[in-house]
mmCIF file as gemmi writes it, N, C-alpha and C atoms, coordinates in Angstrom:
data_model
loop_
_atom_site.group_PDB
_atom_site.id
_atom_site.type_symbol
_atom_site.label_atom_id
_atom_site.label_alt_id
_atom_site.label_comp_id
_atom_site.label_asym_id
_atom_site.label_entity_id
_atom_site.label_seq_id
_atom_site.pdbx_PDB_ins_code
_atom_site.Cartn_x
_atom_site.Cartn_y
_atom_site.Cartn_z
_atom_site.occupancy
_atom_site.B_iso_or_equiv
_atom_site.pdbx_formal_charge
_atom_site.auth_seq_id
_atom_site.auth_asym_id
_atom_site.pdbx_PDB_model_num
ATOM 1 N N . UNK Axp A 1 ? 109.638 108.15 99.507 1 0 ? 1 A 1
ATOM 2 C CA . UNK Axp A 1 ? 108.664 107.082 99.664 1 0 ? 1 A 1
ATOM 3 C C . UNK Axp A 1 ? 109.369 105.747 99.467 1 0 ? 1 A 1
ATOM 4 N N . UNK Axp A 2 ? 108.606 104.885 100.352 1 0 ? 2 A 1
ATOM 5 C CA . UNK Axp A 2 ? 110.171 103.328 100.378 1 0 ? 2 A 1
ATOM 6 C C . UNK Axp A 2 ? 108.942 102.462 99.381 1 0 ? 2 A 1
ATOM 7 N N . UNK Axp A 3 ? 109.692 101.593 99.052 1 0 ? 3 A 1
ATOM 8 C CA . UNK Axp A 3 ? 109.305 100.719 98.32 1 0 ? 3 A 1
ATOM 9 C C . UNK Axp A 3 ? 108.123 100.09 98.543 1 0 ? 3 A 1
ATOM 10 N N . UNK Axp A 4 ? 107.987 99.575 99.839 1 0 ? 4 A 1
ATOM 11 C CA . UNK Axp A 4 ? 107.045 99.095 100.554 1 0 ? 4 A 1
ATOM 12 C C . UNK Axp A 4 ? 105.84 99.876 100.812 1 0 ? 4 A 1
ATOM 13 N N . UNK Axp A 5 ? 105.994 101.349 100.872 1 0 ? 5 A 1
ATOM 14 C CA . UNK Axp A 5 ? 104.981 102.033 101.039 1 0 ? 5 A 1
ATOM 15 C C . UNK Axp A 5 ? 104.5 102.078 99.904 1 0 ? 5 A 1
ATOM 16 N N . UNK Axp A 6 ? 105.483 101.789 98.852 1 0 ? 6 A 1
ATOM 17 C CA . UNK Axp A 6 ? 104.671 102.366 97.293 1 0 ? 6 A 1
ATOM 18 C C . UNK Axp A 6 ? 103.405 100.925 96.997 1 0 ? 6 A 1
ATOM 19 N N . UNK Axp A 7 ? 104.287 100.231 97.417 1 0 ? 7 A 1
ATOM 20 C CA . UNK Axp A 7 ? 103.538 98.727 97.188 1 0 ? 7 A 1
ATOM 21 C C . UNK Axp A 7 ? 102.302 98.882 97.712 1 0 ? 7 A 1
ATOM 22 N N . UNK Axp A 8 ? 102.348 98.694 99.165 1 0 ? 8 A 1
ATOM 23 C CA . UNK Axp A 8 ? 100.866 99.35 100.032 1 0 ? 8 A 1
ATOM 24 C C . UNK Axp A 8 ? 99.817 100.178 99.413 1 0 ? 8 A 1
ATOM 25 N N . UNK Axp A 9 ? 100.277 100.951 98.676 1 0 ? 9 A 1
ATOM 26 C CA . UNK Axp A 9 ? 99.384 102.24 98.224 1 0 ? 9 A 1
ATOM 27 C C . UNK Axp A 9 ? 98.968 101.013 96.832 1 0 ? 9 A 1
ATOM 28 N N . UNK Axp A 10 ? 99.828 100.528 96.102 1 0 ? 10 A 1
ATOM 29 C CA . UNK Axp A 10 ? 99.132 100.34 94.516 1 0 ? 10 A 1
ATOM 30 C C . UNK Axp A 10 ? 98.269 98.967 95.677 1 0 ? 10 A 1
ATOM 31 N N . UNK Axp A 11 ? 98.468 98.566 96.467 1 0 ? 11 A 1
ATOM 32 C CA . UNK Axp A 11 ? 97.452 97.407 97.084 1 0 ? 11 A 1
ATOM 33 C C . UNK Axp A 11 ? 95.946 97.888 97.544 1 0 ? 11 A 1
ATOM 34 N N . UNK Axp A 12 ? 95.835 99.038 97.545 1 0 ? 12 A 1
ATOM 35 C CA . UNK Axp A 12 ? 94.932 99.907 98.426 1 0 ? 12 A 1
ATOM 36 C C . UNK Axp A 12 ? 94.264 100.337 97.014 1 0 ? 12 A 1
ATOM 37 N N . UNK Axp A 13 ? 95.089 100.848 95.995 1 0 ? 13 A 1
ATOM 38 C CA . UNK Axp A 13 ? 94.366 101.174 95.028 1 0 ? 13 A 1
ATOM 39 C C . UNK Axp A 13 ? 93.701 99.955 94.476 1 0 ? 13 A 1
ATOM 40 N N . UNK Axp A 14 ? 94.044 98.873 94 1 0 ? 14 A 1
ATOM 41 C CA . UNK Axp A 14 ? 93.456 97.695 93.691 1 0 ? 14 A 1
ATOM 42 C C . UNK Axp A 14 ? 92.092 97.425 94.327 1 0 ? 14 A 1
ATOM 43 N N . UNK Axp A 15 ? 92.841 97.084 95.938 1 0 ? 15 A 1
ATOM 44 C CA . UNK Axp A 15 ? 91.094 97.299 95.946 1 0 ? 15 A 1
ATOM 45 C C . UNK Axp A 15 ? 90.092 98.527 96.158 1 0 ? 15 A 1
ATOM 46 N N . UNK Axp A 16 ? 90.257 99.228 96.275 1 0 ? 16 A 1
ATOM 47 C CA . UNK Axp A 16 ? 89.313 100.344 96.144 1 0 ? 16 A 1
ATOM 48 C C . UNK Axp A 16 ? 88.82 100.152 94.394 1 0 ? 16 A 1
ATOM 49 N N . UNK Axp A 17 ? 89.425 99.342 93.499 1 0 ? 17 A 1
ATOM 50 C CA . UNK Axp A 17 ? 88.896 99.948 92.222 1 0 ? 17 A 1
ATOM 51 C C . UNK Axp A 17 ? 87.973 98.479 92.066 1 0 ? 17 A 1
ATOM 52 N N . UNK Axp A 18 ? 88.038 96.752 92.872 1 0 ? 18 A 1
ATOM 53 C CA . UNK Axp A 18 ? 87.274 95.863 92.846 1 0 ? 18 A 1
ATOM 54 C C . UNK Axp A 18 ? 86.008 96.739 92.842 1 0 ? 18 A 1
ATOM 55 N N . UNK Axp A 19 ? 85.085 95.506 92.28 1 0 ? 19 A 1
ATOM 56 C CA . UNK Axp A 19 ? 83.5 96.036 92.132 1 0 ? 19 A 1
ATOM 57 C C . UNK Axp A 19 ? 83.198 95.364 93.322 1 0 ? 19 A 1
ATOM 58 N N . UNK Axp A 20 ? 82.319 95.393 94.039 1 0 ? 20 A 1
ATOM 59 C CA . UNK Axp A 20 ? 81.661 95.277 95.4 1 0 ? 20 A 1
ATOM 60 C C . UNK Axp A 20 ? 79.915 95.342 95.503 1 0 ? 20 A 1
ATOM 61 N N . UNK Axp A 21 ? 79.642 94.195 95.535 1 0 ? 21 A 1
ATOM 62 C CA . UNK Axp A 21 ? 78.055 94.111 95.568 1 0 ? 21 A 1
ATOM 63 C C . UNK Axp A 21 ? 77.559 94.607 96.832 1 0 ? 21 A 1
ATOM 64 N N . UNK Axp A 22 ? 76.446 95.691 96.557 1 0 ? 22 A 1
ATOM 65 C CA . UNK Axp A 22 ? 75.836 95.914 97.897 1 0 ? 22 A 1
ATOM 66 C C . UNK Axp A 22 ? 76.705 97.586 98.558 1 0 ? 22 A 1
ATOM 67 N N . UNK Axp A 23 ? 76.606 97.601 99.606 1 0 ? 23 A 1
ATOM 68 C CA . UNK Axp A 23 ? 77.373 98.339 100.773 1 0 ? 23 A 1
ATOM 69 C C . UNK Axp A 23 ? 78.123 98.456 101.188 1 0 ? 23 A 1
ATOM 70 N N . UNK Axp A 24 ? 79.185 97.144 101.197 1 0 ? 24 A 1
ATOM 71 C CA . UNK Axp A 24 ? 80.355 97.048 102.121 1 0 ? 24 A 1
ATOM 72 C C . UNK Axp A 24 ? 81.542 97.842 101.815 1 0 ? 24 A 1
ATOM 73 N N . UNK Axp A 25 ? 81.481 99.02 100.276 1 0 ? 25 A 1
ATOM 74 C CA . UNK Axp A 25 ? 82.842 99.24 99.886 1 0 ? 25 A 1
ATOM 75 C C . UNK Axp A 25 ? 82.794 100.492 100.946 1 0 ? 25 A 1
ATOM 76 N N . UNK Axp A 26 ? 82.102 100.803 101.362 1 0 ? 26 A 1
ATOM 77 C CA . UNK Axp A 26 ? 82.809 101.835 102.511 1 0 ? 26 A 1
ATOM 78 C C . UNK Axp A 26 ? 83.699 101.308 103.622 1 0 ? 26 A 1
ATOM 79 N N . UNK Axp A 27 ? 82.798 100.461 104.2 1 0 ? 27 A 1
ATOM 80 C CA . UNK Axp A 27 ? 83.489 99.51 105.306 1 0 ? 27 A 1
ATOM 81 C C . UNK Axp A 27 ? 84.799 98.905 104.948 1 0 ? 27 A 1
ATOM 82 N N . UNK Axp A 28 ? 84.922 98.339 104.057 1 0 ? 28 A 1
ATOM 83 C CA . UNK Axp A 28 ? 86.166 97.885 103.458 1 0 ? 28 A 1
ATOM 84 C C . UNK Axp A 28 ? 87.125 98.734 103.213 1 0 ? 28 A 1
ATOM 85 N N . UNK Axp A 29 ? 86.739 99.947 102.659 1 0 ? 29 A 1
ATOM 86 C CA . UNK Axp A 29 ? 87.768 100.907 102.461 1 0 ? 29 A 1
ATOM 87 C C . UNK Axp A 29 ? 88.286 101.862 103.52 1 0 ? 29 A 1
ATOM 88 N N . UNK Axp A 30 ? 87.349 101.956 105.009 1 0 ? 30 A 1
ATOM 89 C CA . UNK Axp A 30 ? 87.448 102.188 105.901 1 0 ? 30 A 1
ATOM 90 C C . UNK Axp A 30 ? 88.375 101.056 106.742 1 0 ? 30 A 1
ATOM 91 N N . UNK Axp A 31 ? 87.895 99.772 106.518 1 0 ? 31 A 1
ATOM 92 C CA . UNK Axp A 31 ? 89.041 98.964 107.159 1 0 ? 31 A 1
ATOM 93 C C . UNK Axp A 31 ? 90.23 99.029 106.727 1 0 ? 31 A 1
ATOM 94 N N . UNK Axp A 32 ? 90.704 98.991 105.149 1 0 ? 32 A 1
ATOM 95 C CA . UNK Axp A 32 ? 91.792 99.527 104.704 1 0 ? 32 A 1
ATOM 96 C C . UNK Axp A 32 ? 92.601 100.357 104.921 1 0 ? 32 A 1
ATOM 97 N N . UNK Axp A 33 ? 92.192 101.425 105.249 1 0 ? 33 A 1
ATOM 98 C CA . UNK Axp A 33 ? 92.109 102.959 105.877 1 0 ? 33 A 1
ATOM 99 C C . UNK Axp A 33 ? 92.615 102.737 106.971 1 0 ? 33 A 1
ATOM 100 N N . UNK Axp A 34 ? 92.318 101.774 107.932 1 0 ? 34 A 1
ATOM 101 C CA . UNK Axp A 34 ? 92.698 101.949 109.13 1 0 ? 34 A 1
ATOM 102 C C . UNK Axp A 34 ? 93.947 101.123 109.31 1 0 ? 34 A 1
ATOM 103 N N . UNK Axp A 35 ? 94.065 99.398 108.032 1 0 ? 35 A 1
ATOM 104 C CA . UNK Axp A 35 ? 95.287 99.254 108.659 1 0 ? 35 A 1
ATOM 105 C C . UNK Axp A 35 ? 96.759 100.127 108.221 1 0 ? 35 A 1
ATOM 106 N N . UNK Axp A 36 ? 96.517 100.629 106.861 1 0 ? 36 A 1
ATOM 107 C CA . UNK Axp A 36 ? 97.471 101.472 106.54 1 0 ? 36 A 1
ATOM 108 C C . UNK Axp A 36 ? 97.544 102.735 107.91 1 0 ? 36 A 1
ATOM 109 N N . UNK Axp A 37 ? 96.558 102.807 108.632 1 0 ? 37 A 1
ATOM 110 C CA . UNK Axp A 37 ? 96.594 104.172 109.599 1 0 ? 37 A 1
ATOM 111 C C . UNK Axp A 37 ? 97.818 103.25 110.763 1 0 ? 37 A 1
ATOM 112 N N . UNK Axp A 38 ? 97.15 102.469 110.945 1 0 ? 38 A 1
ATOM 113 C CA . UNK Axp A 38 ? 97.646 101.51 112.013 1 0 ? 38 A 1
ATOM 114 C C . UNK Axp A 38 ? 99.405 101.13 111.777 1 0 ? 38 A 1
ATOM 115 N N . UNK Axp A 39 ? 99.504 101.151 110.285 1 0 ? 39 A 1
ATOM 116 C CA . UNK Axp A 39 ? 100.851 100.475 109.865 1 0 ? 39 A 1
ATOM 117 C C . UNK Axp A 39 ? 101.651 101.801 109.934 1 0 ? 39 A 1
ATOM 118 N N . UNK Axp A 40 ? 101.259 103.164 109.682 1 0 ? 40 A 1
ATOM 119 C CA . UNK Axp A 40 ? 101.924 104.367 109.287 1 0 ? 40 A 1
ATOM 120 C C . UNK Axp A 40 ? 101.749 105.198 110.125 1 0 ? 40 A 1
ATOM 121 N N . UNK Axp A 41 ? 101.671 105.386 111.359 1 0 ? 41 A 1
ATOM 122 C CA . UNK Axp A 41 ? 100.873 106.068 112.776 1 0 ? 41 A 1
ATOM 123 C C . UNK Axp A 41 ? 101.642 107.323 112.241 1 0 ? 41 A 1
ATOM 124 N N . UNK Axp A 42 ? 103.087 107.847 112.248 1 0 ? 42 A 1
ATOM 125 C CA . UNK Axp A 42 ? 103.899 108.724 111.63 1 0 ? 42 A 1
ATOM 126 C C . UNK Axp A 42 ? 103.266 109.606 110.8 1 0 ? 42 A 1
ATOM 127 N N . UNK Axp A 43 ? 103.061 108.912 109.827 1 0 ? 43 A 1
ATOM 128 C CA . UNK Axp A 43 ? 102.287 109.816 108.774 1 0 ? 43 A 1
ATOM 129 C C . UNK Axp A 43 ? 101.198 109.996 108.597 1 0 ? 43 A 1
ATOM 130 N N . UNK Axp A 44 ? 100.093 109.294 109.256 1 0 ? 44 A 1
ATOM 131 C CA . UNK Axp A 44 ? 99.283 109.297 109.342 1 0 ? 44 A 1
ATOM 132 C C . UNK Axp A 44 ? 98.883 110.533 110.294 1 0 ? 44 A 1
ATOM 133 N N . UNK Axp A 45 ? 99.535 110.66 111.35 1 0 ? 45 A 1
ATOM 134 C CA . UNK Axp A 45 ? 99.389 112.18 112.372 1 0 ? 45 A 1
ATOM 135 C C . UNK Axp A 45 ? 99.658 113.366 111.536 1 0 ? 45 A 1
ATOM 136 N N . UNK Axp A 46 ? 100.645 113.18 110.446 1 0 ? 46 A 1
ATOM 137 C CA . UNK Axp A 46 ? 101.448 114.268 109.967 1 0 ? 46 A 1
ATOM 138 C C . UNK Axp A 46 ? 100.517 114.791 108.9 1 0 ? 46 A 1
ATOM 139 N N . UNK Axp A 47 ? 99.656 113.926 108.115 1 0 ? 47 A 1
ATOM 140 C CA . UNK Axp A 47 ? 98.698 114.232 107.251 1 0 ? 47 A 1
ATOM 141 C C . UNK Axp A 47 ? 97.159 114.615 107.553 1 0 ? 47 A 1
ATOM 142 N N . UNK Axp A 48 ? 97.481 114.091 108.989 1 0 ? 48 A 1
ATOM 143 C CA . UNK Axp A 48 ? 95.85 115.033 109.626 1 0 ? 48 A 1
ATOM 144 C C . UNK Axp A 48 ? 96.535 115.702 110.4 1 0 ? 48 A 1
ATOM 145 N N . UNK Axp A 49 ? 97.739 116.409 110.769 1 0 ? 49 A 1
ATOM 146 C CA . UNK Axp A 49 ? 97.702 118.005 111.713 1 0 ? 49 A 1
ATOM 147 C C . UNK Axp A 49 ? 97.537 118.76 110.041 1 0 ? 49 A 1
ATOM 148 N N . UNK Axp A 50 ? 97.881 117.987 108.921 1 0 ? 50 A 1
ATOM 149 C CA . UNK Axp A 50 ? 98.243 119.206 107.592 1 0 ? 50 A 1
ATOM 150 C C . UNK Axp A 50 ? 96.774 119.936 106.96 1 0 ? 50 A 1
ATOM 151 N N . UNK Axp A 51 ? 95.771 118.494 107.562 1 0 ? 51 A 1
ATOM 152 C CA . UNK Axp A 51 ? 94.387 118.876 107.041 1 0 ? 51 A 1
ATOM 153 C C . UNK Axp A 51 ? 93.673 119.212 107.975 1 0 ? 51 A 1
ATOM 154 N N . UNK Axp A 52 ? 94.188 119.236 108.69 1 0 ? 52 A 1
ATOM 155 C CA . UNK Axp A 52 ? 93.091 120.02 110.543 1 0 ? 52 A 1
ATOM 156 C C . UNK Axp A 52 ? 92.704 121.153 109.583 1 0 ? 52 A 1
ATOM 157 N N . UNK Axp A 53 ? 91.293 121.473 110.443 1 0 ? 53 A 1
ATOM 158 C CA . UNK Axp A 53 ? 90.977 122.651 109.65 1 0 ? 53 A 1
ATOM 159 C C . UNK Axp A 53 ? 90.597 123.476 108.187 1 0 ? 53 A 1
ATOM 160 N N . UNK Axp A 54 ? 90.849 122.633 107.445 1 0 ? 54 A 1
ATOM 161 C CA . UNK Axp A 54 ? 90.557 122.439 106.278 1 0 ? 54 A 1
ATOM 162 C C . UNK Axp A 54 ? 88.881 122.267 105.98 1 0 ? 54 A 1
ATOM 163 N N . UNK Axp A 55 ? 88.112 122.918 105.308 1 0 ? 55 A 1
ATOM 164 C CA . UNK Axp A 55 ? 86.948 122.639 104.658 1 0 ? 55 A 1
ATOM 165 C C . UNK Axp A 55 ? 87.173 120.827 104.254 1 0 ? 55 A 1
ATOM 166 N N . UNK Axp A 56 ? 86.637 120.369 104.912 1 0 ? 56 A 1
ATOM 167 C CA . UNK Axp A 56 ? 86.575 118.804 103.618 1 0 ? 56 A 1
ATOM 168 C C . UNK Axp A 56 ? 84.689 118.382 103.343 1 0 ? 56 A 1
């Protein structure tokens, strides 16, 4: 894991743990979600062929 990715992740955790009035923490964490998807296309494929199929 590179440095930068580690960074990304404790940034992602931060906000996922802000308090959020209302509704939007899905959306937000879904937008989050997507630019890390967007920034990591690589791993991001590699971690959904691993959970295809999987009960979630």
């Amino acid at each position: 894991m590179t440095s930068e990715y580690e960074r990304e992740l404790a940034e992602l955790r931060k906000a996922l743990e802000l308090p959020i009035v209302g509704h939007p923490r899905r959306e937000a964490e879904l937008a989050e979600l997507r630019r890390l998807i967007d920034k990591y296309v690589d791993d991001a494929r590699r971690m959904l062929a691993e959970t295809d199929g999987r009960d979630m």
